[in-house]
VOMARZA-551711 format. One record per residue (C-alpha): residue number from 1; residue in one letter; chain; x, y, z. Coordinates in Angstrom, 3 decimals. Layout:
// residues N
   num   residuo   cadena         xx         yy         zz
   NUM         A        A          X          Y          Z
...
This chain:
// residues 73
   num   residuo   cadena         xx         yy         zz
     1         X        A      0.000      0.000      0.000
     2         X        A      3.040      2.569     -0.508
     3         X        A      1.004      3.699     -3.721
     4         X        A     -0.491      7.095     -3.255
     5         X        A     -1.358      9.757     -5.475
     6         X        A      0.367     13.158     -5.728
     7         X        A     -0.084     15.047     -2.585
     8         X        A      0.230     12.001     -0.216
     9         X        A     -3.256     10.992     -0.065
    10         X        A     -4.403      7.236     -0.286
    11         X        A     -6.424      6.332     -3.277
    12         X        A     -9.740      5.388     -2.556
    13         X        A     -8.716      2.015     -3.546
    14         X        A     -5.977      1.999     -0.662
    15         X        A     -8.737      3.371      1.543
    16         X        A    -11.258      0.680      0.736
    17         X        A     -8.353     -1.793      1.360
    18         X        A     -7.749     -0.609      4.852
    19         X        A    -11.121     -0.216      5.631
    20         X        A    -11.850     -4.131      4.774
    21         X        A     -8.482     -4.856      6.521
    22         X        A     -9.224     -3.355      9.902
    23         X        A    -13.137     -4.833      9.123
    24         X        A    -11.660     -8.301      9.292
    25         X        A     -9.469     -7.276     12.213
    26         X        A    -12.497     -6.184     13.903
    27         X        A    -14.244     -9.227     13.357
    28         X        A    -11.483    -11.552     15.087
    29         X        A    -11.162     -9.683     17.976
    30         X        A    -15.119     -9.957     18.583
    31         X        A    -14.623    -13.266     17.694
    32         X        A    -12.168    -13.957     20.467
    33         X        A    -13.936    -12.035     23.270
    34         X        A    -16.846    -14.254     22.505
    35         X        A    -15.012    -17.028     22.823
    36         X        A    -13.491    -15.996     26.353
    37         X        A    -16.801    -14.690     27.569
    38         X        A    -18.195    -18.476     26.407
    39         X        A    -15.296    -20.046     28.283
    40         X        A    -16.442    -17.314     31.390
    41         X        A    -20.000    -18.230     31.607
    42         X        A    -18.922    -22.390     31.634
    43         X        A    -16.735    -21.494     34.599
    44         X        A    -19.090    -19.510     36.502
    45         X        A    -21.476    -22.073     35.832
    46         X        A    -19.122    -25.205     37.028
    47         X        A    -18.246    -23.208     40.026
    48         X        A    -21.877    -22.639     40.993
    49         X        A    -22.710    -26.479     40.397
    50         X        A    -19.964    -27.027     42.791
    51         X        A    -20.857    -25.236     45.880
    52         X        A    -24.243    -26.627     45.157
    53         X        A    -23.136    -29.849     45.578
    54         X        A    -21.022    -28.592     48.599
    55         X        A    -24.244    -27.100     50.421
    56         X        A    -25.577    -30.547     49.723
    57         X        A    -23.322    -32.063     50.803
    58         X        A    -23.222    -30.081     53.960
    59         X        A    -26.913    -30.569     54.298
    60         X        A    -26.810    -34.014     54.342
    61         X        A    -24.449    -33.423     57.267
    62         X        A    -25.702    -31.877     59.117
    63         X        A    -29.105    -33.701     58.507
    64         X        A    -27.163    -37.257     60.121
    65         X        A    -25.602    -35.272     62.569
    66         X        A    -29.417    -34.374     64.319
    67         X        A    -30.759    -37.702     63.328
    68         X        A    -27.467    -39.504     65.223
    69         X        A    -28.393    -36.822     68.368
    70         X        A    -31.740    -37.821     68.364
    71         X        A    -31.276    -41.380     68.299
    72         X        A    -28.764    -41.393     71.252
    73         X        A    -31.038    -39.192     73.222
């Protein structure tokens, strides 16, 4: 693109050419933050199913724990 015409300006031609350059450009780099935000949102949504299980877990605890109590009382 070291073409120009007299005076230094780009052509239109050079112009369109950056324009559909920086387009594509563009286009990866929303590509790739969808692609993290994707990868994000499956985190989030593995860390929530895990302290679910925890509570449950802890539930379940503490559920035993009473019934154990009660039964020795």
């Amino acid at each position: 693109m070291s073409e120009e015409k007299k005076g230094g300006s780009p052509s239109p031609e050079q112009i369109q050419a950056e324009i559909e350059q920086t387009r594509a450009e563009l286009a990866d780099t929303v590509d790739q933050l969808g692609d993290r935000l994707t990868e994000r949102k499956q985190q989030a949504t593995q860390a929530a199913t895990y302290a679910a299980a925890a509570v449950g877990a802890l539930v379940a605890v503490l559920v035993v724990v009473k019934v154990v109590k009660k039964v020795r009382s």
